[in-house]
C-alpha positions as CSV (number, residue, x, y, z in Angstrom):
1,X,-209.6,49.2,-129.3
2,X,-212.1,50.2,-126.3
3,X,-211.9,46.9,-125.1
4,X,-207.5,47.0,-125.1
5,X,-208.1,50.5,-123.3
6,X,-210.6,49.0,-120.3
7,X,-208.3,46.3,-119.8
8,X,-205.3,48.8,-119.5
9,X,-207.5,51.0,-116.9
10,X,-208.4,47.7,-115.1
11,X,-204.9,46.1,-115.2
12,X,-203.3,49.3,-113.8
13,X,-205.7,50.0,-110.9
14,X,-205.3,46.3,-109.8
15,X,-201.6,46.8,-109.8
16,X,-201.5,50.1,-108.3
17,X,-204.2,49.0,-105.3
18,X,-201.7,45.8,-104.6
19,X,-199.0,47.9,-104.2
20,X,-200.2,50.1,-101.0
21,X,-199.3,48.6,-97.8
22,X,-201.8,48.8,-95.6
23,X,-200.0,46.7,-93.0
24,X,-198.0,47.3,-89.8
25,X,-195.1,49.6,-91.2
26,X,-191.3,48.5,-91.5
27,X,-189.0,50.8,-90.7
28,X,-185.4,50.8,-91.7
29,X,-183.5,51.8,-88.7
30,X,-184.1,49.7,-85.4
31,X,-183.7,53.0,-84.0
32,X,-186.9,54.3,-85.4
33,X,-188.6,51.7,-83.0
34,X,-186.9,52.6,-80.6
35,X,-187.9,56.2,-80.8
36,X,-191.3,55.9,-81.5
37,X,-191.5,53.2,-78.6
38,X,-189.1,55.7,-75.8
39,X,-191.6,58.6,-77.0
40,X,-194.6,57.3,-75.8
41,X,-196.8,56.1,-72.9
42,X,-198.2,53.0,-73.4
43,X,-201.8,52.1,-72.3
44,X,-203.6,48.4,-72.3
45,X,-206.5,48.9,-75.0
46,X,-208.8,46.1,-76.3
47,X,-209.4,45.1,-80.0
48,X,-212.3,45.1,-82.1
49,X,-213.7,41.8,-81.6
50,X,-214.2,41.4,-85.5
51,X,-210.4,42.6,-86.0
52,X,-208.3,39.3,-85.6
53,X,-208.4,35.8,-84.0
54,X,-209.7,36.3,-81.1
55,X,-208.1,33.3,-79.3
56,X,-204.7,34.8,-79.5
57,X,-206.0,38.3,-78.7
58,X,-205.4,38.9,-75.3
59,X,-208.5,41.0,-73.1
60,X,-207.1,43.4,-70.5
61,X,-208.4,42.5,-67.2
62,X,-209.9,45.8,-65.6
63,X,-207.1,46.3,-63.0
64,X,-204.7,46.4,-65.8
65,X,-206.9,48.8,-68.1
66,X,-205.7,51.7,-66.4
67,X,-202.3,51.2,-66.7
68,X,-199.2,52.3,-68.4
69,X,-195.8,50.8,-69.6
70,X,-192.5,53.0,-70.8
71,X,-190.1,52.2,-72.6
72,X,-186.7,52.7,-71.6
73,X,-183.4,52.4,-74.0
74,X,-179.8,53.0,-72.7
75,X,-176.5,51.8,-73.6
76,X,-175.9,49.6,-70.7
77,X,-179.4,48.8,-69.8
78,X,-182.9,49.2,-71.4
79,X,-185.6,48.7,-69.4
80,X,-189.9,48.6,-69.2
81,X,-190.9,50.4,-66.7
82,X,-194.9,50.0,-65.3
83,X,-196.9,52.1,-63.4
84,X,-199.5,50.4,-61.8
85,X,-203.1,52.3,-61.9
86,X,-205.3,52.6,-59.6
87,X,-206.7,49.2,-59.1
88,X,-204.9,46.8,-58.2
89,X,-205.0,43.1,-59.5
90,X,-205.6,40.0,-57.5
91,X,-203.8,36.6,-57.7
92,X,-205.2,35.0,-61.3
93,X,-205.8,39.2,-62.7
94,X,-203.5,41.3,-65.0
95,X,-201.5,38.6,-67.1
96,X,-198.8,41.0,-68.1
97,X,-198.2,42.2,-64.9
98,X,-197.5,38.8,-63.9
99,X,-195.4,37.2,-66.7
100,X,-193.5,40.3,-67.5
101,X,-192.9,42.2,-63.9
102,X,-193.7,39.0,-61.6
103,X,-194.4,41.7,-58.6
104,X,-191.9,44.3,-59.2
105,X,-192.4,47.2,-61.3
106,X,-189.7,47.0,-64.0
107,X,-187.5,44.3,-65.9
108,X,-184.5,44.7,-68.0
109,X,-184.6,43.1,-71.1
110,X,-182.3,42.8,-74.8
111,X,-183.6,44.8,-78.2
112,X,-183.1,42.0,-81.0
113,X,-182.6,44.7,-83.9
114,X,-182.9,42.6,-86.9
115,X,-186.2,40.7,-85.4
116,X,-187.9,43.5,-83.7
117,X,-188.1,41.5,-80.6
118,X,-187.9,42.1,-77.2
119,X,-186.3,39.3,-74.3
120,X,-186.5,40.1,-70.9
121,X,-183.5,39.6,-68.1
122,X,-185.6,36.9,-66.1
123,X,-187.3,34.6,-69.2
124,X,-186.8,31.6,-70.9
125,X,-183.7,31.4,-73.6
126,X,-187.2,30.3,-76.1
127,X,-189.8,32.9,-75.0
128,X,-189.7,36.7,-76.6
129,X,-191.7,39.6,-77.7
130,X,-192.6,40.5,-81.4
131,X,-192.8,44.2,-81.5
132,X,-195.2,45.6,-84.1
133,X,-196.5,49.6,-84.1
134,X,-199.3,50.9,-86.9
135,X,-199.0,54.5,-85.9
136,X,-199.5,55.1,-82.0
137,X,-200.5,51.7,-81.7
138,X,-198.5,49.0,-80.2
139,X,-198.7,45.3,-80.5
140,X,-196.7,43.1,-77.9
141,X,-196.8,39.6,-79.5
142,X,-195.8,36.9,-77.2
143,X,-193.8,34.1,-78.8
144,X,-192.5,30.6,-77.4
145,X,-189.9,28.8,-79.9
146,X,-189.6,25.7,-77.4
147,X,-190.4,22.9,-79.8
148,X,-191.6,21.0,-76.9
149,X,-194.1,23.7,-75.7
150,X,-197.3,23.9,-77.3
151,X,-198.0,27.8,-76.5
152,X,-200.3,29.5,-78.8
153,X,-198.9,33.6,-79.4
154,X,-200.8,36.1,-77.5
155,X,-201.1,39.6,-78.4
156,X,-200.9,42.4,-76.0
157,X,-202.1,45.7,-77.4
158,X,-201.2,49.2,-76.3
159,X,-202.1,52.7,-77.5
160,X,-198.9,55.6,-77.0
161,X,-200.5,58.7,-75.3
162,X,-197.8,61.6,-75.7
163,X,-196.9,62.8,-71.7
């Protein structure tokens, strides 16, 4: 009888630890996202180097560190919108700046609702941007679904600073 009652106790605090998400949150409404992402500031933080792979991690370079990105949504047009820092990057510096802005200091892009994903006005039609937040933190994943491309995903990471 002990032994039924141990296995019950056991049994039910397996289940019941298996059953809290301690993931990146899914939210319902696409508008959610987009809330959360048009209420912060976004700034370029690095990740703890045990936390992931750290080949698809991508490292800030310091002109980018100081930083910020918004977020922009309108009917017509939504938008990311940088301000550059302080220090400005040189030709092979600040990764995002180049791939995303490519010298200006917005781009217009799509909001795939039913992905979560992000395409901006002046890409590819196989490149687009995984949109992930766990709490005020942001992460940017870079896909590529060229099947002739062999681009690993990179992962930009942001933390949302209230203005």
């Amino acid at each position: 009888m002990i032994k039924k009652i141990i296995y019950a106790i056991v049994l039910l605090s397996l289940l019941t630890n298996c059953g809290k998400d301690k993931g990146t949150p899914i939210y319902d409404d696409p508008k959610d996202i987009q809330k959360i992402l048009s209420t912060y500031i976004w700034q370029p933080i690095h990740v703890n180097e045990g936390s992931e792979n750290q080949l698809v991690n991508y490292k800030p370079d310091d002109c980018e560190m100081d930083n910020s990105y918004r977020f922009l949504f309108e009917e017509k047009s939504n938008q990311m919108k940088l301000d550059r820092g302080r220090k400005i990057c040189e030709a092979n510096a600040g990764i995002l700046e180049q791939l995303v802005f490519k010298g200006k200091n917005t781009n217009a892009f799509t909001f795939n609702e039913e992905k979560s994903t992000i395409k901006f006005s002046d890409s590819d039609e196989y490149s687009s941007y995984l949109l992930a937040i766990e709490g005020t933190r942001l992460i940017i994943t870079y896909q590529n679904n060229n099947p002739a491309a062999f681009v690993a995903p990179v992962k930009y990471y942001f933390k949302g600073v209230k203005e």
